[in-house]
Phi, psi and omega in degrees: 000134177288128194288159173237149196262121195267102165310154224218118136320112172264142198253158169255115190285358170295307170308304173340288154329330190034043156301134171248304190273150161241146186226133204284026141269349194277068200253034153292326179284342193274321139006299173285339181275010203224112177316184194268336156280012208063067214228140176266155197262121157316164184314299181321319188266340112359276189057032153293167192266157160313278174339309188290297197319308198268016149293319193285332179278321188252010172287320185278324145315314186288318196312299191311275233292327202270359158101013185259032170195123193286169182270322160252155166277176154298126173281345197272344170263148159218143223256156167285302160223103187277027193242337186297334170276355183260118207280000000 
């Protein structure tokens, strides 16, 4: 039988914090929630709580709709740290 890959417990650090709001100008914090593609980074990998995550999903919508975090990179470019553009 195939053994299961045991994982590190991840804590949410919004709780830690006792952040109740995220507010989507902030977006040096919104940054760890976000792959090297702007991609939003699931729970697992995270170890946001449900509650922050679909805080974090929708701060980071807005941050798009509002130009302040694009929605993809490019595959024909390739960026080295694509968070150094980000304020």
């Amino acid at each position: 039988m195939a053994e299961r890959r045991k994982y590190k417990k991840r804590y949410c650090k919004y709780c830690e914090a006792k952040i109740d709001f995220i507010d989507y100008k902030d977006v040096a914090s919104l940054k760890y929630s976000l792959s090297e593609r702007y991609k939003i980074m699931p729970r697992r990998l995270t170890g946001n709580c449900k509650r922050h995550q679909d805080m974090v999903t929708i701060s980071i919508k807005r941050a798009r709709s509002a130009a302040l975090v694009p929605y993809t990179v490019s595959r024909k470019e390739v960026v080295v740290n694509p968070f150094e553009n980000m304020k």
